[in-house]
GUPASE-956585 format. One record per atom (N, C-alpha, C): x, y, z; residue in three letters. Coordinates in steps of 0.02 Angstrom, whole numbers, plus 50000, padded with zeros to 5 digits. Layout:
residues N
XYZala ...
//
This chain:
residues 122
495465301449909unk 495795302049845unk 496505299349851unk 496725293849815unk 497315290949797unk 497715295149728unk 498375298249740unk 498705301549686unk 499375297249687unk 499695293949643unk 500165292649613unk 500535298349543unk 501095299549565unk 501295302649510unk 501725298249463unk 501805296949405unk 501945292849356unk 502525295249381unk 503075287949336unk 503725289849344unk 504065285349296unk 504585286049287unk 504875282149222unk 504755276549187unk 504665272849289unk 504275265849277unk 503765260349309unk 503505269049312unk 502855268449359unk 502275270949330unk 501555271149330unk 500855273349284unk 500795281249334unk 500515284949317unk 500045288649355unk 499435285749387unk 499185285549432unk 498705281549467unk 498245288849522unk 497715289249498unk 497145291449500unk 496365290549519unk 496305289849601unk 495745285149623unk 495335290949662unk 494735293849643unk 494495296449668unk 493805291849703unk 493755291749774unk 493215285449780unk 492625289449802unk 492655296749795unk 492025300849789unk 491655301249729unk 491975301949686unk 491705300249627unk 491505292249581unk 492045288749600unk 492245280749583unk 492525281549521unk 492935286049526unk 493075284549451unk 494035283049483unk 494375277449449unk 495045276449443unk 495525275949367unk 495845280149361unk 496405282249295unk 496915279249325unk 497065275449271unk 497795269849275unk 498145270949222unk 498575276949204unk 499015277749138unk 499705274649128unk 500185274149088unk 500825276049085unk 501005269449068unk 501765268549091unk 502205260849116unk 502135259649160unk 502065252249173unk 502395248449236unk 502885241449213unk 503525247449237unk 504145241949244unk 504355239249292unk 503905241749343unk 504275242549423unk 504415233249431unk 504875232249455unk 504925223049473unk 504595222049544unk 504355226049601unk 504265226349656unk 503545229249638unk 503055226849595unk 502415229449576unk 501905226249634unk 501935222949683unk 501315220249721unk 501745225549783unk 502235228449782unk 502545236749827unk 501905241049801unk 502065241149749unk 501675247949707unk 501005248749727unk 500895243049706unk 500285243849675unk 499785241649753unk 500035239549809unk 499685236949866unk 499315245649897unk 499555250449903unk 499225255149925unk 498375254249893unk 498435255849806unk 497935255649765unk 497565248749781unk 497705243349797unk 497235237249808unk 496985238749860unk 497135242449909unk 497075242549979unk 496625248649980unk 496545252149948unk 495935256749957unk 495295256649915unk 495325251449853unk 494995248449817unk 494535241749867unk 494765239549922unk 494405234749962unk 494095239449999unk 494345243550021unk 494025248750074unk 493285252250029unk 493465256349967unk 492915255949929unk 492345251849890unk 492585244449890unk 492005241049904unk 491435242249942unk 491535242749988unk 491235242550042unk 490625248450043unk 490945253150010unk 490365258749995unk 490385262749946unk 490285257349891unk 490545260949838unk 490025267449796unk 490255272649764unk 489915276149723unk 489375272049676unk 488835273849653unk 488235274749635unk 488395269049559unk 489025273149529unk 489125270449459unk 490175269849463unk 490435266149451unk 490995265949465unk 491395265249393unk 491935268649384unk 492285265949303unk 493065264849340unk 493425261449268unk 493845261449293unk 494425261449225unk 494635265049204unk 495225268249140unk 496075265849152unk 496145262549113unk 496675259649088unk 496975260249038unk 497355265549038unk 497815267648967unk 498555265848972unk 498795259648966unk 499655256848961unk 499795257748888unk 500525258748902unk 500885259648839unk 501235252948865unk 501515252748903unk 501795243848927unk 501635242749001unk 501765236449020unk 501955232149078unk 502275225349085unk 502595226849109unk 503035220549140unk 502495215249163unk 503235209049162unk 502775204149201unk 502365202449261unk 502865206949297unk 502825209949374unk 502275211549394unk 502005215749330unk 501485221349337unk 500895218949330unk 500855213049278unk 500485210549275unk 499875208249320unk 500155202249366unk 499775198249402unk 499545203549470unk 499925209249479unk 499545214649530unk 498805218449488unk 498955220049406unk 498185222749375unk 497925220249362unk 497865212049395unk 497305207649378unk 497085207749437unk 497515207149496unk 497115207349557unk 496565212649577unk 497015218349543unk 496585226949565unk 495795224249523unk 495795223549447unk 495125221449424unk 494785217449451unk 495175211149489unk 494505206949510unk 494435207949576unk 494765214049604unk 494465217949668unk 494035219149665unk 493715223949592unk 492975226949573unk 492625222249567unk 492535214249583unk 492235211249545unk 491475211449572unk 491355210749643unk 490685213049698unk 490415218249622unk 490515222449621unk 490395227949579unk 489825226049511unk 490545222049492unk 490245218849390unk 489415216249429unk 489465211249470unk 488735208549488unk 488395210249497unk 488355218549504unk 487925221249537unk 487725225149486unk 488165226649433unk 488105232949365unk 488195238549379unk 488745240649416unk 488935243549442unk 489605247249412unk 489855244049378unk 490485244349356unk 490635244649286unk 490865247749253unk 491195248849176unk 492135249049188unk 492265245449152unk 493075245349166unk 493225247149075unk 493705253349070unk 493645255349003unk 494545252948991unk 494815248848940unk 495235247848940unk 495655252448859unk 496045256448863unk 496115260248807unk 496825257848783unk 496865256548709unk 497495254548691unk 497695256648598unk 498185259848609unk 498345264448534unk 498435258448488unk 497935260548434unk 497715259848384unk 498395255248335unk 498895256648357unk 499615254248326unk 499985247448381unk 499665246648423unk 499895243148468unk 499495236648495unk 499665230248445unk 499435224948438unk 499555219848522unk 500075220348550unk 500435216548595unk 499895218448675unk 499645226548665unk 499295227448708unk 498395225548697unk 498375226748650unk 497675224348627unk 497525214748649unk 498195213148629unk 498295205648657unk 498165204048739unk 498415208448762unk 498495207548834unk 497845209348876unk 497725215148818unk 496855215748855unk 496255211448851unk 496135208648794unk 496015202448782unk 496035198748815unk 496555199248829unk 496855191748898unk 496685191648958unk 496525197448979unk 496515201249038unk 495735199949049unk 495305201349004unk 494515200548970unk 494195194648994unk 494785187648951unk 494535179848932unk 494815178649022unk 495365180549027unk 495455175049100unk 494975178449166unk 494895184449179unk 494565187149239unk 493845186849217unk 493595185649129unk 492765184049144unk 492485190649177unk 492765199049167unk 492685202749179unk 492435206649117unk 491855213149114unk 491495216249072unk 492165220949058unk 492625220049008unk 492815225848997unk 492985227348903unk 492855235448915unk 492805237448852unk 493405239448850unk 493705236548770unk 494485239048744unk 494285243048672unk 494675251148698unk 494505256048653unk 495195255248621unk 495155255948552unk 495625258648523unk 495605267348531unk 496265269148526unk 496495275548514unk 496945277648486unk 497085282048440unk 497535286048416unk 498035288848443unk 
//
């Protein structure tokens, strides 16, 4: 189990690889995001390797930097062994008022050629 505790300008990060389920909430402002975020890539390769039965993976941003960016594209197309196998649901959640993120998920969608579902929410 990977625990991150959120922080001003950081997500909460939530990887249980007994279960396969990973929660990615909050901000990421951090400018040193491939710092951050390398623990979480790094146990996401390790769980490849034997992964749970059915794997998800939850993404609720209110923002991210640029920074932040090109590290949560890497973490998704870490899972990618996964998508091929059907293995994988990546649930991407984004409030219902917030066009700029709906954009980005989208983006996130068209360039990685990855299965993911973008929920609106309230």
């Amino acid at each position: 189990m990977l625990t991150i505790i959120e922080t001003e300008k950081t997500p909460s990060v939530r990887f249980n690889s007994k279960t396969g389920v990973l929660d990615i909430s909050g901000k990421s402002l951090t400018e040193n995001a491939f710092e951050f975020y390398k623990p979480l890539l790094e146990k996401i390769k390790e769980y490849i390797n034997a992964p749970s039965e059915q794997t998800t993976v939850n993404i609720t941003f209110e923002y991210f930097n640029t920074a932040s960016s090109k590290s949560m594209m890497d973490l998704i197309l870490a899972f990618e062994p996964l998508q091929k196998e059907n293995k994988l649901t990546i649930n991407w959640f984004c409030e219902s008022d917030n066009d700029d993120m709906f954009e980005v998920a989208e983006d996130f969608k068209d360039k990685t050629k990855m299965s993911i579902n973008i929920i609106p929410v309230d």
